[in-house]
N, C-alpha and C positions, 0 to 999 in steps of 0.2 A: 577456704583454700580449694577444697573438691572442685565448687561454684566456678571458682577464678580457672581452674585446670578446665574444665568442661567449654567456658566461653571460649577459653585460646582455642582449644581443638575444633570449636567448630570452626572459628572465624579461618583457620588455618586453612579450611575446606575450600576460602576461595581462591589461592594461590594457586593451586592445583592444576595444572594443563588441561586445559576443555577437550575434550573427545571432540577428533576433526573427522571428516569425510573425505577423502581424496576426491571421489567424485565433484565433490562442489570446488575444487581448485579448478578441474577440467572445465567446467562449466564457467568458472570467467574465462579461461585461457579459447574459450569456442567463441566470447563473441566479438565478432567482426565490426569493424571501425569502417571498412567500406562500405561493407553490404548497406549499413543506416547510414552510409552518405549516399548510397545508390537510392535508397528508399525516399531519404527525407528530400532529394531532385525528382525524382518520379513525382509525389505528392506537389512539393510545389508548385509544378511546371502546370496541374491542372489550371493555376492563372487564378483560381479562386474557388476557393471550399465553402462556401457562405452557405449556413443551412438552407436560404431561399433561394441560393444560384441555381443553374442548369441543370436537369435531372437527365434530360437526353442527349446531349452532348457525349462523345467517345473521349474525349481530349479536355474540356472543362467543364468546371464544375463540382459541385459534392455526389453529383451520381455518378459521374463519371471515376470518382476519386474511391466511393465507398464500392465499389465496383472490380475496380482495380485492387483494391487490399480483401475483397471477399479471394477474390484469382488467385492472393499470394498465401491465404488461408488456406485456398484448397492445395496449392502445388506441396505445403508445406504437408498436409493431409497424404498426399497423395504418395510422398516421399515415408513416411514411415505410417506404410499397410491399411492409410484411411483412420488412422490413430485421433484424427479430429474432427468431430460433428461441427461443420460449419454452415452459418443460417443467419439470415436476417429478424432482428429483433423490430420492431417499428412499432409507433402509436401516430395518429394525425392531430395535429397540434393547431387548434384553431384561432382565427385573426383575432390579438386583442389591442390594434392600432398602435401598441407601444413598441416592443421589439421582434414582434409575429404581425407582420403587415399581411400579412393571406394566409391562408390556412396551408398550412406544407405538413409532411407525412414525414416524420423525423427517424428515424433508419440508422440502426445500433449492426455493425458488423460483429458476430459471436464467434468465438472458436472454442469447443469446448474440450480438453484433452478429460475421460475417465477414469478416474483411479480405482485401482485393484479391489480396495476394500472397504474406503469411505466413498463411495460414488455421487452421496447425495452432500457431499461435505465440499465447498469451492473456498481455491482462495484464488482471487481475482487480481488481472494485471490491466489497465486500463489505459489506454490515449484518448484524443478528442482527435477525431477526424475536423473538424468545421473551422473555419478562421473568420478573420474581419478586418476593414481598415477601421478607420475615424467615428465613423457616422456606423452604428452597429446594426442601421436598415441597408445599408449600401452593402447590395447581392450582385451588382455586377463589375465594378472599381476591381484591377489585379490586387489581390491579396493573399502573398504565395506563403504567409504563415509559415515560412521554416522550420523557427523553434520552440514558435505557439500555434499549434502545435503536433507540426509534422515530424519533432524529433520525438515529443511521447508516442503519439502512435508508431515510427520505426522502429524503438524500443520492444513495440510491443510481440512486433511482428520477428523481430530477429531473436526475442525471447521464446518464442513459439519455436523459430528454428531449433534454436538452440534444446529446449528443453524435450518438444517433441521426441527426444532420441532416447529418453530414459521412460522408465517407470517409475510411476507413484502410488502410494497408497488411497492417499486425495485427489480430486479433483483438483487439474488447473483451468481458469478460464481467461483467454486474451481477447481483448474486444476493444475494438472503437466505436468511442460513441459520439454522436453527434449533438447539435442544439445545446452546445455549453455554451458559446457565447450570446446565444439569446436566453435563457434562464435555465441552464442544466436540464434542461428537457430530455436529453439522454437517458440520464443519469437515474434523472426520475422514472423513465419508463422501464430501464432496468432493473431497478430496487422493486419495482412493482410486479414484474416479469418473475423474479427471484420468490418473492412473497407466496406468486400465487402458484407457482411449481411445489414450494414446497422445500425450496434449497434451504440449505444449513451452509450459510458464508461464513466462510474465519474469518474474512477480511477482504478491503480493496486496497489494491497501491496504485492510487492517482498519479499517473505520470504528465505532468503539465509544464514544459519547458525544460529542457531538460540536457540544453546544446550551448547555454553561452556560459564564457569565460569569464567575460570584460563585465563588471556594472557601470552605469549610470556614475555611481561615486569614485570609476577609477580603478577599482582593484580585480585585478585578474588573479584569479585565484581558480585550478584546474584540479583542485579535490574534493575541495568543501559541499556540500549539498546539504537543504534543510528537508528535516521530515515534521513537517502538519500534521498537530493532532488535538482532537477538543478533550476537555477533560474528562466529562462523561458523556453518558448517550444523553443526546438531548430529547426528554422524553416527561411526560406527567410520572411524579415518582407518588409511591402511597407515601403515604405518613408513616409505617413503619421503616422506609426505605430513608426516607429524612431525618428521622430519629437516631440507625443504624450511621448515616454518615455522622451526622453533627457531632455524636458524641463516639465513634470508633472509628472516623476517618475513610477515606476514601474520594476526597476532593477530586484528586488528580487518578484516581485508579481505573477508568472506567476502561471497555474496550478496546478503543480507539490508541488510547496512552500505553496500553500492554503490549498492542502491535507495534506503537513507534519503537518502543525499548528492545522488540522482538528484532526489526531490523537496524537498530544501532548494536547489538551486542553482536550480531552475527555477520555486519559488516565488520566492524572492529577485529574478529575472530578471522573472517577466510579474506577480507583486503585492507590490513591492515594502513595500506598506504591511503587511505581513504578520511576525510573526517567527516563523520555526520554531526549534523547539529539538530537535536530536538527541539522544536519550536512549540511553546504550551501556547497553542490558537487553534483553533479550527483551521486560518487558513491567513492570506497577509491581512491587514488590517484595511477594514473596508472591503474586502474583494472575499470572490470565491472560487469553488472549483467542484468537478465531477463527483469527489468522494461526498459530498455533503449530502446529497439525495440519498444514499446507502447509510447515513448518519442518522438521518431524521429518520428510517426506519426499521432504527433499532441493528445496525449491520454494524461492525468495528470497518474503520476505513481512513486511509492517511492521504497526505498529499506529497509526494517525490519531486522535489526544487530544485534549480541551481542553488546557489548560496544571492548572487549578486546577480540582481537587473541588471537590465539596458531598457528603460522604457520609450527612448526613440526610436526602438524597434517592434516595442507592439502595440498594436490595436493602430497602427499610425498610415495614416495615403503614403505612399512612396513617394518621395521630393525629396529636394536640400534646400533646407531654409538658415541662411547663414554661418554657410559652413557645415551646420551638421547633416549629416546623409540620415534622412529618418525610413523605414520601412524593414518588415521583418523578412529579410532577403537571406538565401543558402550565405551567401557571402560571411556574415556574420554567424555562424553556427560550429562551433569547435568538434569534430566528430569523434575525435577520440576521449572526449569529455564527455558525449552521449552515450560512447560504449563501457566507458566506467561507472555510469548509473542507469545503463542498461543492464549490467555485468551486477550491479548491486540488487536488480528486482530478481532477477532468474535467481539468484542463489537465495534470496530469502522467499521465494517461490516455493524450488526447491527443496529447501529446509522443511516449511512449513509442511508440504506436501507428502514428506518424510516420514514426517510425526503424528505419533499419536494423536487423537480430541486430547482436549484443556479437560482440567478435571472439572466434575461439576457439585455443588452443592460444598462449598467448602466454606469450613465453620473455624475459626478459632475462640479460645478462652485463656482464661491464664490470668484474671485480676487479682490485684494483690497476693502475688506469691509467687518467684522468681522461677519462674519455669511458664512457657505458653505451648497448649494444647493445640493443636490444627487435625482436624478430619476431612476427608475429603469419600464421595464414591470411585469405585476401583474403577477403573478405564480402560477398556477392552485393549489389549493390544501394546500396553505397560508393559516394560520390564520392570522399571523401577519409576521413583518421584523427587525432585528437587523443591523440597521447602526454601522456599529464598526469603531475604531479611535485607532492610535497608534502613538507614536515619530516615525520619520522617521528612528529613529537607531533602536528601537525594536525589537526582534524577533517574536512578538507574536499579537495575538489584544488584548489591554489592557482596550480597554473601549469600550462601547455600550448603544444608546438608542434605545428601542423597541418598535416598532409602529405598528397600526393595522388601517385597513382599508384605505391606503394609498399606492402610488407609486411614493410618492417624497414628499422630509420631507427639511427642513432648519431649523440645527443646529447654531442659535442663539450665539455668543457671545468667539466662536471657529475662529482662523484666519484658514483658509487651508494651508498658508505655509508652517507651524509647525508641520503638521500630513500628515498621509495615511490616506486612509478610504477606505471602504468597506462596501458590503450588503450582506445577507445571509437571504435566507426565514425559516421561524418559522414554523412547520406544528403542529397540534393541541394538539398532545402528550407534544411539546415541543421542539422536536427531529430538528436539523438544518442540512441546507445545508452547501455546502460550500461555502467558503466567496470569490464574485466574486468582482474584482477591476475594479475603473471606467476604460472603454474605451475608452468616447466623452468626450466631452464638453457640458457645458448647457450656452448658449448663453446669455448675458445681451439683 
């Protein structure tokens, strides 16, 4: 009976009203549904972003384009006290006859906002400056890319506005990157950029279309949005790391899947009018995108969707071939749709930037005997810790007890077989980490 008393109380724990932020309501209520239709017509109107288009050009092109959004960097910069180091990232990316016909110098726009007390800690918001029609060597065809993707990159930029005006603990960083749609060359050259700095990334939020309504199959749907995410790092694991999963789980647990759930739980919490939907892939089926370079080394990083295509709208020459109008034209781009998953990256931005580090080095035990043991190391800057617990089929963490002044707690009356579990530090706002899955064992 104790046992049975002990489960209710905890499970009871997750009824409970989440500790909100007022700040983060302000923060969707600041951003602007104009300004990213102002933005995503500035971008288009360059006529064509193609990583191999015009570099000299004032008016088209991707120099012309990457050029124009370093400007809005700085204005943004220049408006709260130079609060943003902004700078060109680049690597030269040489001819290899397939979707790199000449060797072109591939040029990542950085903005880097400093946080107060994790500085070398970023979590990243990303667009893709670069577009394409048909033929993905055709650099000089109009390819005004609206919502592949000049709405991620306006995103990105009126996230900057918008968050520019607070203080963080963490670092934020907004950037557009270029050379995704000839192989994430970006992407790559950023993940590499990152490495050799030295950064500690929480994460990246791939923003990749992020303005249509309408799909391909018909259904307009103006809330829905899917977040990408692979199950673990895709990485050579030791033998004791294969061992560790096979037999105590962690299929679906790795970093990547900790931030998807980071940003479903805290959309859910500050816009609730909103539905996210987790997608267990890396990315759609067959395709890809920005966050994957940050994937393969070693970075947690998602991808930010509409819900539903229109693929007569991307990657397509501008025509009408029987009736349908194909090209990815402003016309087609719902802007108040881009500010609602514009409005979804700043606040889990935000959030993240808020919060404590994730705890590190965290062990459970607990076989055979109706109570499970978790430790973790203490985390500078903790008030307290949220143990969370879910069915091993769940998508989400369904329940939590919170403790303070501790680094290893035993949940009483819970078997470990039955669930996953996880820790996530509290920092005093309220504002949490992300939730890290045990990696050891706690020894009887």
């Amino acid at each position: 009976m104790k046992n049975f008393i002990t489960l209710v109380t905890l499970i009871l724990t997750t009824v409970t009203t989440a500790q909100t932020d007022k700040r983060v309501y302000d923060i969707v209520n600041e951003v602007s549904a104009e300004r990213i239709k102002e933005d995503i017509t500035t971008l288009a109107n360059f006529g064509t972003r193609h990583t191999l288009s015009d570099t000299i050009s004032q008016t088209r092109g991707i120099g012309a384009a990457r050029r124009w959004i370093k400007s809005e960097f700085d204005k943004i910069s220049s408006n709260c006290n130079n609060c943003l180091n902004v700078f060109y990232q680049k690597d030269l990316v040489k001819k290899d006859n397939r979707r790199i016909v000449h060797d072109v110098m591939v040029v990542n726009v950085v903005a880097v906002q400093k946080g107060t007390k994790y500085p070398n800690r970023y979590i990243i918001m990303s667009g893709d400056i670069d577009s394409r029609v048909s033929k993905s060597n055709d650099f000089t065809s109009d390819s005004p890319g609206a919502n592949d993707n000049a709405s991620g990159m306006a995103g990105a930029i009126e996230a900057a506005r918008v968050l520019s005006k607070y203080t963080f603990e963490n670092s934020i960083i907004y950037v557009g990157l270029s050379g995704e749609e000839q192989g994430l060359f970006g992407g790559r050259g950023l993940a590499a950029y990152a490495k050799e700095k030295g950064w500690e990334i929480i994460g990246i939020l791939n923003n990749d279309m992020i303005g249509n309504i309408k799909g391909v199959d018909g259904v307009i749907d103006n809330r829905t949005f899917r977040i990408f995410s692979e199950p673990t790092t895709y990485d050579n694991h030791t033998e004791r790391q294969r061992r560790m999963r096979r037999f105590y789980g962690g299929e679906v647990d790795g970093i990547s899947r900790q931030l998807a759930r980071f940003i479903y739980k805290s959309t859910k919490t500050y816009m609730p009018e909103m539905n996210p939907k987790m997608i267990y892939r890396l990315d759609r089926f067959g395709r890809g995108g920005h966050h994957r370079p940050f994937n393969d080394a070693g970075f947690a990083g998602v991808r930010i969707m509409e819900m539903h295509e229109n693929y007569t709208q991307q990657h397509q020459d501008i025509r009408t071939e029987n009736g349908i109008e194909y090209g990815d034209k402003i016309k087609f781009v719902n802007f108040d749709y881009a500010k609602k998953l514009t409005a979804v990256n700043a606040i889990n931005l935000a959030t993240i930037a808020w919060a404590p580090p994730a705890p590190k080095n965290v062990k459970i035990g607990g076989a055979v005997q109706p109570a499970v043991k978790l430790s973790w190391d203490k985390v500078d800057g903790a008030k307290g810790y949220k143990i969370y617990w879910r069915d091993t089929t769940s998508p989400t963490w369904d329940h939590y007890k919170y403790v303070e002044n501790v680094n290893a707690f035993t949940l009483d009356g819970i078997v470990v077989d039955n669930f996953f579990f996880g820790v996530a530090a509290v920092g005093k706002d309220g504002h949490e980490s992300l939730v890290t899955f045990p990696s050891g064992l706690i020894r009887r």
